[in-house]
C-alpha positions in Angstrom: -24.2 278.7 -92.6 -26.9 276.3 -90.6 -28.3 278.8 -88.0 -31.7 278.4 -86.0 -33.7 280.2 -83.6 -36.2 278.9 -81.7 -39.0 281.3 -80.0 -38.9 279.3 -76.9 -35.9 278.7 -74.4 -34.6 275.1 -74.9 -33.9 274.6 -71.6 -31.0 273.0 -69.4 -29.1 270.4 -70.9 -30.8 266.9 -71.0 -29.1 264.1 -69.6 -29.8 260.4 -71.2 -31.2 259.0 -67.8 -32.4 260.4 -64.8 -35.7 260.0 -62.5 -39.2 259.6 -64.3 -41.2 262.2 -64.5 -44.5 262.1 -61.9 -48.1 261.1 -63.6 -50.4 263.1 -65.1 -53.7 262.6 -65.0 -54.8 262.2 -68.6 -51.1 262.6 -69.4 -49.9 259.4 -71.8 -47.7 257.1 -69.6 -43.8 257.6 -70.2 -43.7 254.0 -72.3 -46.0 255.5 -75.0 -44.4 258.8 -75.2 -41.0 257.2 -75.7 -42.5 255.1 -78.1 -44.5 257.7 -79.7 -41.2 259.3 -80.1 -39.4 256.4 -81.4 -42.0 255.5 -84.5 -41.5 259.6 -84.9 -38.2 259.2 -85.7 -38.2 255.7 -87.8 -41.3 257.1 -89.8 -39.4 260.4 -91.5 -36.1 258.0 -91.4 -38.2 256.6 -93.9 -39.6 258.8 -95.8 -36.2 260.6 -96.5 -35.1 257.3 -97.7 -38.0 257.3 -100.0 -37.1 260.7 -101.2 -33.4 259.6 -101.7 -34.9 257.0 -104.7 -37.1 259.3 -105.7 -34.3 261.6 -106.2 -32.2 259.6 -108.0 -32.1 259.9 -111.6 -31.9 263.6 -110.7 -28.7 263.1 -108.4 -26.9 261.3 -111.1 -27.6 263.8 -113.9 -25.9 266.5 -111.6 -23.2 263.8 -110.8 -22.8 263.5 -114.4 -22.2 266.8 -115.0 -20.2 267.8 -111.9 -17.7 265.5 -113.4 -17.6 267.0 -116.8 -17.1 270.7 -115.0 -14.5 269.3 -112.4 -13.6 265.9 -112.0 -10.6 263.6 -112.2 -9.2 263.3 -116.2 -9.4 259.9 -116.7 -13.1 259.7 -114.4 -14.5 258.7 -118.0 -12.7 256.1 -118.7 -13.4 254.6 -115.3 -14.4 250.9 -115.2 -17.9 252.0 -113.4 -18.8 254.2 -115.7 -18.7 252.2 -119.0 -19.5 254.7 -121.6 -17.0 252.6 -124.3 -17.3 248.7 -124.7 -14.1 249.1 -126.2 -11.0 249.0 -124.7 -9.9 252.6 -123.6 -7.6 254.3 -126.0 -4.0 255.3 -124.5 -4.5 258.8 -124.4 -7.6 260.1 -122.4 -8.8 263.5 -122.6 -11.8 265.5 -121.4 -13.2 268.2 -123.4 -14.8 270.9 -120.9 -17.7 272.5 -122.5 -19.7 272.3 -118.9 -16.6 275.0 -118.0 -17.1 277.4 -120.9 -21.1 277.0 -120.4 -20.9 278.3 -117.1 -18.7 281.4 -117.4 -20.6 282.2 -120.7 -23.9 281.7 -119.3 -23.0 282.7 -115.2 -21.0 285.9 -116.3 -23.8 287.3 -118.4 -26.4 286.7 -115.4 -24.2 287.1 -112.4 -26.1 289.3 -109.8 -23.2 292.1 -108.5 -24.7 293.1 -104.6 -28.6 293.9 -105.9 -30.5 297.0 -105.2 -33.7 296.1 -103.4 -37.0 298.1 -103.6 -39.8 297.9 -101.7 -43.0 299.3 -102.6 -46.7 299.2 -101.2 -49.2 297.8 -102.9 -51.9 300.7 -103.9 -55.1 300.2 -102.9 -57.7 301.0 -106.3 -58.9 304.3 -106.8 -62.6 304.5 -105.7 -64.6 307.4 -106.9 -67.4 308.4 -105.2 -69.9 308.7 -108.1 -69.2 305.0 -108.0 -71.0 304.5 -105.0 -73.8 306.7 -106.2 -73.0 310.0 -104.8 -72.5 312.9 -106.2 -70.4 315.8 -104.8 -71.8 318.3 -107.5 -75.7 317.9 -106.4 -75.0 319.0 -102.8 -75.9 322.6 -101.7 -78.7 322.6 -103.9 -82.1 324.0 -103.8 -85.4 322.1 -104.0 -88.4 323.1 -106.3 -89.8 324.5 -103.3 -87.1 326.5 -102.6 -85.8 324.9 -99.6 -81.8 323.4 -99.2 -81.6 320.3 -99.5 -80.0 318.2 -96.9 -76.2 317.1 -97.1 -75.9 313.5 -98.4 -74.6 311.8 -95.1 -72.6 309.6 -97.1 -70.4 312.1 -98.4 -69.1 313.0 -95.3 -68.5 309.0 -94.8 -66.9 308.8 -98.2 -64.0 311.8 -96.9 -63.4 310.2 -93.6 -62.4 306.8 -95.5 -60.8 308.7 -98.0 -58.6 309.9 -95.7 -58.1 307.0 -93.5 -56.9 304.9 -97.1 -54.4 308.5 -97.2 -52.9 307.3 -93.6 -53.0 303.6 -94.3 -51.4 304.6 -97.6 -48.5 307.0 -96.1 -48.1 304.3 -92.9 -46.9 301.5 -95.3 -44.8 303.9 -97.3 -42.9 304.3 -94.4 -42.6 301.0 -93.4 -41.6 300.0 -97.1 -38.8 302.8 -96.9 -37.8 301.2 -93.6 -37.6 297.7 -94.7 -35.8 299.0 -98.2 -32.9 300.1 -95.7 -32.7 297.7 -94.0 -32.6 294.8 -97.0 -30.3 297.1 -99.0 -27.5 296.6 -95.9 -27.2 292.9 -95.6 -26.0 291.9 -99.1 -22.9 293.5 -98.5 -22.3 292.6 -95.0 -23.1 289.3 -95.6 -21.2 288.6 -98.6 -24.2 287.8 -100.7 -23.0 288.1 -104.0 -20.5 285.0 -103.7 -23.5 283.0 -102.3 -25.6 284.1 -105.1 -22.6 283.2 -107.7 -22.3 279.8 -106.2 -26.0 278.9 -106.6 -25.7 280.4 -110.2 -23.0 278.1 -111.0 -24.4 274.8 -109.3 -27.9 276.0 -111.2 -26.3 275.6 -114.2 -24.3 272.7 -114.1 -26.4 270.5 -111.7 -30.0 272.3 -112.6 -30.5 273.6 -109.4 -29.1 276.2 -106.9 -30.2 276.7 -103.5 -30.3 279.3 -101.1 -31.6 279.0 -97.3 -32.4 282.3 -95.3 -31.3 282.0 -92.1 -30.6 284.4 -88.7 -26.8 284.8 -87.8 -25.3 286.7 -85.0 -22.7 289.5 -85.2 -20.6 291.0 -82.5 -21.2 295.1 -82.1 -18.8 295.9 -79.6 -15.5 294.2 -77.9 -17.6 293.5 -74.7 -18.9 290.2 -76.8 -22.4 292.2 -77.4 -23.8 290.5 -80.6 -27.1 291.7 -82.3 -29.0 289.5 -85.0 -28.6 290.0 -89.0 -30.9 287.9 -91.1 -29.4 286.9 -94.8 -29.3 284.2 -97.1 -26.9 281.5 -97.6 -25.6 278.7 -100.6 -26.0 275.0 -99.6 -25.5 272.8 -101.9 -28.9 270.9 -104.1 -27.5 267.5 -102.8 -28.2 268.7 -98.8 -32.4 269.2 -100.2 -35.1 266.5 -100.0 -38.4 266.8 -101.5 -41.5 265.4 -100.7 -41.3 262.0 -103.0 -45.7 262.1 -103.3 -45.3 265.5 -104.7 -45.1 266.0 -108.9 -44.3 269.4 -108.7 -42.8 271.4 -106.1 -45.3 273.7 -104.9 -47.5 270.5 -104.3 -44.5 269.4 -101.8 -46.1 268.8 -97.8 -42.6 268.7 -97.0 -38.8 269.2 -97.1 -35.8 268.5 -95.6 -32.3 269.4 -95.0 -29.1 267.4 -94.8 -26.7 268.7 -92.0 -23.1 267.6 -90.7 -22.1 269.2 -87.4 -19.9 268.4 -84.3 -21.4 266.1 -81.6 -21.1 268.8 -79.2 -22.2 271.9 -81.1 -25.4 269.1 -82.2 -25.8 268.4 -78.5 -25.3 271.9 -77.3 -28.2 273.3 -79.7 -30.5 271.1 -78.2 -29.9 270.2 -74.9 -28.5 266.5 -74.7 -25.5 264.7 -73.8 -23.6 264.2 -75.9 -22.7 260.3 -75.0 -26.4 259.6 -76.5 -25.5 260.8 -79.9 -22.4 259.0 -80.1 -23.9 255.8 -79.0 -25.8 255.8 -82.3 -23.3 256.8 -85.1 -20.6 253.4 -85.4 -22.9 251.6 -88.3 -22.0 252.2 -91.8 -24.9 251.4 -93.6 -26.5 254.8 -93.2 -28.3 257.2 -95.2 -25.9 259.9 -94.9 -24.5 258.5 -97.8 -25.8 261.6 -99.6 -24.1 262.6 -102.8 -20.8 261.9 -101.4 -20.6 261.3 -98.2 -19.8 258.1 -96.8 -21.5 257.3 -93.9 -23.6 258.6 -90.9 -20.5 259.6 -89.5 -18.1 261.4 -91.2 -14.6 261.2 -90.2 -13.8 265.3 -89.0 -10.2 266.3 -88.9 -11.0 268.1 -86.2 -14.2 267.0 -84.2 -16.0 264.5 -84.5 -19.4 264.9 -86.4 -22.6 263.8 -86.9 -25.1 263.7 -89.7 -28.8 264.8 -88.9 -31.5 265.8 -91.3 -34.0 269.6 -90.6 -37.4 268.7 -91.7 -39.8 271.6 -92.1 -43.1 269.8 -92.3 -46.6 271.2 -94.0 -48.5 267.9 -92.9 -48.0 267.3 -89.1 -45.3 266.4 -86.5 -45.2 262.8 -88.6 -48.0 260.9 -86.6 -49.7 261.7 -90.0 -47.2 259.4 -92.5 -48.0 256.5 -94.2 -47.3 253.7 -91.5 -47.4 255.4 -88.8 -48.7 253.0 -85.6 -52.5 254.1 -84.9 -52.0 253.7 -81.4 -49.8 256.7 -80.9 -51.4 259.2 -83.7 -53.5 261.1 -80.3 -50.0 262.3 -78.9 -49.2 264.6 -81.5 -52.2 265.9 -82.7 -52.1 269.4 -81.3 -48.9 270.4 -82.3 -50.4 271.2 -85.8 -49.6 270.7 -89.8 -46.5 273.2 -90.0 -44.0 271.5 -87.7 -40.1 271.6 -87.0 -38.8 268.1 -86.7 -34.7 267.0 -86.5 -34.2 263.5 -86.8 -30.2 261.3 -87.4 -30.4 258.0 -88.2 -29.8 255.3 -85.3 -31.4 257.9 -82.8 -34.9 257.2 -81.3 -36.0 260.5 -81.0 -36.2 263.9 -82.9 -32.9 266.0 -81.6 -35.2 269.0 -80.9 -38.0 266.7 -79.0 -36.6 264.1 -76.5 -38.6 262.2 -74.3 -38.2 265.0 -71.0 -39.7 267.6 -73.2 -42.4 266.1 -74.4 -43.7 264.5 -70.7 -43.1 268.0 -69.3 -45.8 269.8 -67.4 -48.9 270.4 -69.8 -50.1 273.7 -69.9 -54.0 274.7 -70.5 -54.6 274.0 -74.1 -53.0 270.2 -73.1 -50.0 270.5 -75.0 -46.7 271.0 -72.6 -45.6 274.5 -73.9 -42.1 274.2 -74.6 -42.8 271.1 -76.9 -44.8 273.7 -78.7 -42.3 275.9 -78.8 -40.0 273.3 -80.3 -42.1 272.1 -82.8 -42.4 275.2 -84.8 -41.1 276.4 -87.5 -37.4 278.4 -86.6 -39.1 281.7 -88.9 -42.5 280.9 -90.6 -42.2 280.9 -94.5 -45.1 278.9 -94.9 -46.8 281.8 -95.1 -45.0 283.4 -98.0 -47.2 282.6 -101.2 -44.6 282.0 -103.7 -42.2 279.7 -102.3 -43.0 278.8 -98.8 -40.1 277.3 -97.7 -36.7 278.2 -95.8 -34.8 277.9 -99.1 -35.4 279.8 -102.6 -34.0 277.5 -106.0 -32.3 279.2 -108.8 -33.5 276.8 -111.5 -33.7 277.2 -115.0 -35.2 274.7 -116.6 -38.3 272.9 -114.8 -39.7 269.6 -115.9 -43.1 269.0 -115.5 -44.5 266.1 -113.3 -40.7 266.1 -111.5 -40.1 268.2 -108.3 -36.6 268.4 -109.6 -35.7 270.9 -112.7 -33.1 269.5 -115.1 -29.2 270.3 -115.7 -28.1 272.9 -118.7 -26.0 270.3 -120.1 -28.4 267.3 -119.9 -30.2 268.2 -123.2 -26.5 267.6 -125.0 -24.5 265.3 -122.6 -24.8 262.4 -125.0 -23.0 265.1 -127.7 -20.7 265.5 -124.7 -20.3 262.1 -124.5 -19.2 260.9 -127.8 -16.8 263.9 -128.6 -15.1 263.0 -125.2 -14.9 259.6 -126.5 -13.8 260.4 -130.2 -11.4 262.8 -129.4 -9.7 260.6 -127.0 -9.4 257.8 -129.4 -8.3 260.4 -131.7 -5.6 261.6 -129.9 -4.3 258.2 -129.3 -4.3 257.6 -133.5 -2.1 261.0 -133.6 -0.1 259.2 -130.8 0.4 256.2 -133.0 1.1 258.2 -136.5 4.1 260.2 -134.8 5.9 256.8 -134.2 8.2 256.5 -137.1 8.7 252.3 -138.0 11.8 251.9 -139.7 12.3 248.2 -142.2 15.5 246.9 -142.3 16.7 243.8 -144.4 17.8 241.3 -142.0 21.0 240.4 -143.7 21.9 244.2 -143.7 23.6 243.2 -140.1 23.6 245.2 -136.7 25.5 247.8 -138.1 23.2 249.6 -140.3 20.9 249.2 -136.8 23.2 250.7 -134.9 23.4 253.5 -137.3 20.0 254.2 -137.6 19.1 254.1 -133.8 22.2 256.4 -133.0 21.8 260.0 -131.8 21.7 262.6 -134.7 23.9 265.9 -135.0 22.0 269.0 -136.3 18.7 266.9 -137.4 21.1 264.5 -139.8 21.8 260.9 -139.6 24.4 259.7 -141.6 24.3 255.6 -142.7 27.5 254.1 -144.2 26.4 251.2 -146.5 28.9 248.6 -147.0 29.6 247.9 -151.5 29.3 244.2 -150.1 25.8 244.2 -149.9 24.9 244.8 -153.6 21.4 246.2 -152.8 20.0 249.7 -153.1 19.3 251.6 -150.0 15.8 251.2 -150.7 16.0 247.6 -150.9 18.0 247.6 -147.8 16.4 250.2 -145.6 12.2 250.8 -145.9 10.0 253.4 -143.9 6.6 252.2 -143.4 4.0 255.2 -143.9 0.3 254.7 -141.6 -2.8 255.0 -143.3 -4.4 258.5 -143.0 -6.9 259.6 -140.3 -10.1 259.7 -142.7 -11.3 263.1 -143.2 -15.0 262.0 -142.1 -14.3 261.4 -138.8 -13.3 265.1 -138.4 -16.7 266.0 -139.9 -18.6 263.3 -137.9 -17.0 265.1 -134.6 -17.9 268.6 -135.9 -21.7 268.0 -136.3 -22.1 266.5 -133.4 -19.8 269.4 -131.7 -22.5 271.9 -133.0 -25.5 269.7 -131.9 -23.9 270.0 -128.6 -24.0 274.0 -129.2 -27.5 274.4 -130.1 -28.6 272.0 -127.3 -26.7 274.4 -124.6 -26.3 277.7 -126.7 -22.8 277.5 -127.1 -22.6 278.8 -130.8 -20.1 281.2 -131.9 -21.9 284.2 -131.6 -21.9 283.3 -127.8 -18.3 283.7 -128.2 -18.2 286.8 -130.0 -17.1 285.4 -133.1 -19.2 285.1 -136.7 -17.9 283.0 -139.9 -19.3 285.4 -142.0 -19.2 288.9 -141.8 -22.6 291.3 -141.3 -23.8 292.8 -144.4 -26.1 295.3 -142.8 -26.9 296.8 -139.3 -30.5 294.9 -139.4 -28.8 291.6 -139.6 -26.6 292.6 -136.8 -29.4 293.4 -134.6 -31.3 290.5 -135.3 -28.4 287.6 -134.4 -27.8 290.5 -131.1 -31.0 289.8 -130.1 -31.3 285.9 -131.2 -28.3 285.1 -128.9 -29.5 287.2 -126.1 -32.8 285.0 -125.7 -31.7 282.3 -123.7 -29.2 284.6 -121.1 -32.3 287.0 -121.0 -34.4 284.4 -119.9 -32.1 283.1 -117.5 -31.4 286.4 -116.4 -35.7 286.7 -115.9 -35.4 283.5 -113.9 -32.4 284.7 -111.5 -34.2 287.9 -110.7 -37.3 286.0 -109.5 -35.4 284.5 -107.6 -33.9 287.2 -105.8 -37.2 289.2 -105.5 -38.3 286.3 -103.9 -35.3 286.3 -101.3 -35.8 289.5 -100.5 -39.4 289.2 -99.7 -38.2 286.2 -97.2 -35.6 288.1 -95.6 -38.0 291.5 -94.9 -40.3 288.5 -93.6 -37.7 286.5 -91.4 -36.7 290.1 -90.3 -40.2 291.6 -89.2 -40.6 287.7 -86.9 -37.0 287.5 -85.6 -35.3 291.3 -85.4 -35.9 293.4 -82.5 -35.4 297.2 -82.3 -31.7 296.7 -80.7 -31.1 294.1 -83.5 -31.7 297.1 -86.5 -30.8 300.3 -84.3 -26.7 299.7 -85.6 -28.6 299.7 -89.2 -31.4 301.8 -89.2 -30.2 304.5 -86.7 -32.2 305.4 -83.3 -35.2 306.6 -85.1 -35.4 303.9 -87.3 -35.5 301.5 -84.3 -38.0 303.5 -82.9 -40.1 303.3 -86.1 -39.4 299.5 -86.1 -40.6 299.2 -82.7 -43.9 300.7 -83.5 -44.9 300.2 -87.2 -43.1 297.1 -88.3 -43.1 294.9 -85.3 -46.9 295.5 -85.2 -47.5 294.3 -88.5 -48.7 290.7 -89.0 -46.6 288.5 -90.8 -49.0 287.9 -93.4 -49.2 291.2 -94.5 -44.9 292.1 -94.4 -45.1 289.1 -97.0 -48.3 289.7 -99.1 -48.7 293.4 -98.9 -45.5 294.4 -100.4 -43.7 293.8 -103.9 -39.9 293.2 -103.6 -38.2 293.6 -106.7 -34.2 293.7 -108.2 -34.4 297.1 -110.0 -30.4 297.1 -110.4 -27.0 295.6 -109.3 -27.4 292.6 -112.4 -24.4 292.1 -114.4 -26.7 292.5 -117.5 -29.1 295.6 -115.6 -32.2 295.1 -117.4 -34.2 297.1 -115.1 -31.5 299.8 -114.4 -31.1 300.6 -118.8 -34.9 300.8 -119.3 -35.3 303.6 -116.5 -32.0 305.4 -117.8 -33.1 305.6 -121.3 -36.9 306.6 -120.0 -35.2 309.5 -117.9 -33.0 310.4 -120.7 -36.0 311.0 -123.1 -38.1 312.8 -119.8 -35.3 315.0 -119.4 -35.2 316.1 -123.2 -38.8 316.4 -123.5 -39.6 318.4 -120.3 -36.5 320.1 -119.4 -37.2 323.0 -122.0 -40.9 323.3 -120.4 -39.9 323.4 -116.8 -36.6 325.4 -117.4 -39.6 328.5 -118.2 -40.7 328.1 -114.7 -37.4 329.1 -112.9 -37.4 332.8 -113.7 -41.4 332.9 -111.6 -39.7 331.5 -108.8 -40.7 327.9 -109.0 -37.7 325.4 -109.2 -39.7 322.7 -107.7 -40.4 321.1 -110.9 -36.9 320.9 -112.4 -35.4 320.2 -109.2 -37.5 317.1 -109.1 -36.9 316.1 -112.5 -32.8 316.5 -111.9 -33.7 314.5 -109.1 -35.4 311.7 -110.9 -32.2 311.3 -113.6 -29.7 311.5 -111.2 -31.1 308.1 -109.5 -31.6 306.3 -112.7 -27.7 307.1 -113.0 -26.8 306.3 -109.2 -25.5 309.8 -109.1 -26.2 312.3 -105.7 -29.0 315.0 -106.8 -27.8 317.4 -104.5 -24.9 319.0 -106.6 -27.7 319.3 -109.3 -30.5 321.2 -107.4 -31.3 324.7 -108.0 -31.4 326.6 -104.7 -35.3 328.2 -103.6 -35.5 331.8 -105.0 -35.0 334.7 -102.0 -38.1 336.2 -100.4 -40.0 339.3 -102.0 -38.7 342.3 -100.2 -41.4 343.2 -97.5 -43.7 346.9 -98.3 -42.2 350.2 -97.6 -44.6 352.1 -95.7 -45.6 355.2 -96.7 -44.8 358.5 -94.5 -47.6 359.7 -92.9 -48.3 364.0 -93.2 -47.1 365.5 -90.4 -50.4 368.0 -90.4 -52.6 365.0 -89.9 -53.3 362.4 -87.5 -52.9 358.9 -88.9 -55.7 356.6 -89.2 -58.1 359.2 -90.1 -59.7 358.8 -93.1 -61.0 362.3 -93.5 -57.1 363.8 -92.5 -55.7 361.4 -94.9 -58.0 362.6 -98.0 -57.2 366.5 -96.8 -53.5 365.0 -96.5 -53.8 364.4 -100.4 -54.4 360.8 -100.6 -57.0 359.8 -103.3 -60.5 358.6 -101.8 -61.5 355.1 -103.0 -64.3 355.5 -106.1 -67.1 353.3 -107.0 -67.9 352.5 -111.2 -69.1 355.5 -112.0 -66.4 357.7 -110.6 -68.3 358.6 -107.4 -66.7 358.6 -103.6 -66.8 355.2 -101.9 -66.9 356.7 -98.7 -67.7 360.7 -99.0 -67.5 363.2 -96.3 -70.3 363.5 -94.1 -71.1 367.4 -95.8 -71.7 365.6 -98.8 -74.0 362.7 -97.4 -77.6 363.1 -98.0 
């Protein structure tokens, strides 16, 4: 999926000619601006070129190993590829261990759709003798004897305590929101079969991608549509790094390869069409990306054009190495983080032609839908850990390279030479089946004929004439081939198991074990030996993912509107979107809350620590809490039942134990029908007991009594 949104209208559609726009005063003349655009478009022509080379040696590695997963048979043996100075054996055979290396390694790691949480990040507990006051020494009196006066900062201490409480409880509920909300789109939008592709193209090529993106979605058969944000798989060879850059978070910019219809392409931004086909015959091009052949690609359907998505960290371009000086003032005001689309042979970005930029300025001197154009589709630059449109799944980074390294490239020369051995190998079997058959030559056709004749029941029957006067053995001679030596068959295992350790291929990977355990400690201990590497990998994917997640809640809180979550979130929910989220800056949706994978892994690290923590709560303080039933206090247990039935994924409800009923309300007590009520005298001569003091006497005795 390649979806966009810009903030901004793009406007009606943009024919090539038309009448020049009026002057400006102060306005650059329409010559500069189209030349302006022009070295625009040749400068990041170039620098994606640059990136190409720089990418190189990591393109051909993935190449490499593509092959070995899923290429042709005989793509070995190819005259380009000249692994063998020798000439190729007869039979030619690839041995897939890049296959078995990713369903080992990609089952054990798989993600099945992940359970996202979404938790606040707690503000420190502040006590207030910390800030020098103390609580305890209020209310209390002076030597003189006087009160002394409340500490005014007390008071200011409570009123921020409780403002942190509210500040607190507001980004609970916005975290429970957003939790919702990122716990729907995985299954709607399939992505546990884009997650499964970047897996496998992680492993095999060294790096997976993933680009988060907003699609729409229809809601009703009227052609309503509302707007879901997810992530989707492109493939590594599509991404272009920053070349300058030794290690990816040092990257000022990226860019991504795309191949769409001339129309849709023309549609998206406003042009005619006719321009872009003008400017897509050559061949030379530098959409020969990883497969591709040329600019234009030859659609079955429509026809299509190649174009490149830069999101740049370092200007609009008017910044780049060679850029003409004369035209650097045009662009200055459009910022570092800008949007640029550029396709080779076209003298323009796509998303900027020459009416935009000459439109009407507005008051900051910048036209205002140039602006608009220029920016970043959803701003992930300002997401701290990866701030870019797409999240890698990469396992092994090399340092001082922006690009990681394949899981077979530490063992492809292994790979190599058993591919190569056991071809040659195969051919020698080949040869040894071949029975050769010596025949004297004066022995005559006949005893030919015999022998090449078709056999009954696995018997051949030769008739040897008395004539001869030779022995059959002297007549008739099978040659026997030199045996295979035995050390090429150990040559080819030791490197076999190089190969293993290099990748982790050994045979406990495979559930198997030459020897059998001797104890339950040395069982453990090769457990947890082969579990290092797919825990690590494991570690890596769910990075990863956390990471998504925290893009998607932030591409969400910038593009989403209330009607966009109301069919997820419900009516109040959309309400609460409208007022808490949409009024939270984008800053703080990406920094101020941790996104984390607590379950849905194949392997469930997570999800089996908190099920064997709530196993051991429940034994330990099920016993305790249990006493407080009978006093009418289920609260306790019911929480704890509630707290194991999550870790399981099971509903608490069916567990809970109901609130004990209310205490029966006070009988009153039948007044004497000799006395009036409410009379305290009447009711002590009506026989009720007056209330005593200590020492036994009346609290309140009658007034003959009183002194």
């Amino acid at each position: 999926m390649d979806e966009e949104v810009q903030p901004a209208s793009l406007g009606e559609p943009l024919g090539g000619g038309g009448d020049s726009l009026p002057e400006v005063p102060g306005a650059p003349s329409e010559k500069d601006m189209e030349d302006g655009l022009r070295a625009i478009a040749h400068s990041w022509i170039s620098k994606l070129k640059s990136a190409q080379k720089h990418k190189k040696p990591f393109s051909d590695d993935a190449k490499e190993a593509m092959n070995f997963f899923d290429g042709a048979n005989n793509w070995f043996w190819d005259e380009n590829a000249s692994y063998s100075r020798m000439a190729p054996p007869s039979f030619r055979m690839i041995i897939n261990k890049a296959f078995e290396a990713v369903k080992l390694f990609g089952s054990v790691i798989y993600h099945r759709n992940p359970v996202r949480t979404v938790t606040p990040r707690k503000f420190p507990v502040v006590t207030p003798e910390s800030l020098g006051i103390f609580p305890d020494q209020q209310n209390q009196m002076t030597p003189d004897g006087q009160m002394a006066p409340p500490d005014p900062r007390l008071q200011q201490f409570i009123e921020a305590s409780r403002a942190v409480g509210y500040m607190e409880q507001d980004r609970r509920t916005v975290a429970d929101l957003v939790e919702s909300y990122l716990n729907y789109t995985p299954n709607e939008l399939n992505l546990k079969e884009n997650a499964r592709k970047a897996v496998d193209e992680g492993i095999i090529k060294g790096m997976g991608v993933l680009w988060t993106e907003l699609i729409e979605l229809e809601k009703d058969q009227q052609g309503g549509t509302y707007g879901i944000v997810g992530s989707f798989h492109d493939s590594c060879d599509n991404l272009l790094l920053d070349p300058d850059a030794d290690e990816q978070e040092d990257c000022l910019w990226s860019a991504r390869r795309c191949v769409h219809p001339v129309h849709d392409v023309a549609e998206k931004y406003g042009l005619n069409p006719e321009d872009l086909k003008g400017h897509i015959e050559s061949n030379a091009s530098l959409g020969e990306a990883e497969g591709s052949k040329s600019k234009r690609r030859n659609g079955q359907t429509n026809d299509l054009i190649v174009y490149w998505k830069i999101y740049s960290k370092t200007g609009f371009g008017h910044t780049l190495k060679g850029f003409p000086k004369q035209y650097k003032d045009l662009f200055d005001g459009l910022g570092k983080h800008c949007y640029i689309v550029v396709a080779e042979g076209i003298d323009f970005p796509l998303n900027v032609p020459k009416d935009i930029a000459l439109s009407q300025p507005d008051e900051t001197g910048m036209p205002n839908e140039l602006f608009a154009r220029t920016r970043w589709p959803i701003p992930f630059y300002t997401e701290p850990s990866c701030g870019w449109p797409w999240t890698p799944i990469q396992f092994h980074r090399k340092p001082g390279y922006v690009w990681p390294i394949s899981h077979l490239k530490p063992g492809i020369g292994q790979l190599r030479f058993m591919n190569w051995a056991m071809s040659f190998l195969a051919t020698r079997v080949m040869v040894s089946c071949k029975t050769m058959v010596g025949v004297a030559k004066a022995s005559g056709d006949d005893i030919k004929d015999q022998i090449l004749q078709h056999e009954e029941s696995g018997f051949s029957l030769i008739e040897l004439s008395e004539t001869l006067g030779k022995s059959i053995d002297e007549i008739i001679s099978v040659f026997q081939l030199p045996p295979v030596n035995g050390e090429v068959w150990q040559v080819v295992q030791a490197v076999a198991d190089q190969f293993d350790k290099a990748t982790g291929l050994t045979e406990l990977a495979y559930g198997m074990t030459r020897n059998q355990y001797r104890s339950a400690a040395e069982a453990q201990v090769k457990a947890e030996a082969i579990s290092v590497r797919p825990d690590d990998m494991a570690n890596v994917l769910e990075d990863a993912m956390s990471t998504l997640s925290r893009k998607e809640a932030l591409a969400a809180r910038w593009l989403l509107s209330p009607e966009d979550v109301a069919p997820i979130v419900g009516p109040l929910g959309a309400e609460m979107w409208a007022s808490k989220i949409q009024q939270i800056d984008v800053y703080s949706i990406a920094r101020e809350y941790d996104y984390r994978i607590e379950a849905g892994s194949a392997r469930k690290p997570n999800k089996s620590a908190e099920v064997e923590k709530m196993q051991l709560a429940v034994q330990t303080l099920a016993p305790v809490l249990q006493g407080l039933i009978p006093a009418g206090m289920p609260g306790p247990f019911n929480a704890l039942m509630a707290d194991w039935a999550k870790s399981l994924d099971l509903d608490a409800s069916a567990y809970q134990l109901p609130p004990p009923p209310p205490p029966p309300p006070p009988q009153p007590v039948a007044p004497d029908a000799g006395a009036s009520p409410g009379s305290p005298e009447e009711q002590t001569a009506g026989g009720g007991e007056a209330p005593v003091d200590e020492s036994g006497n009346p609290m309140n005795p009658p007034e003959e009594l009183m002194p």
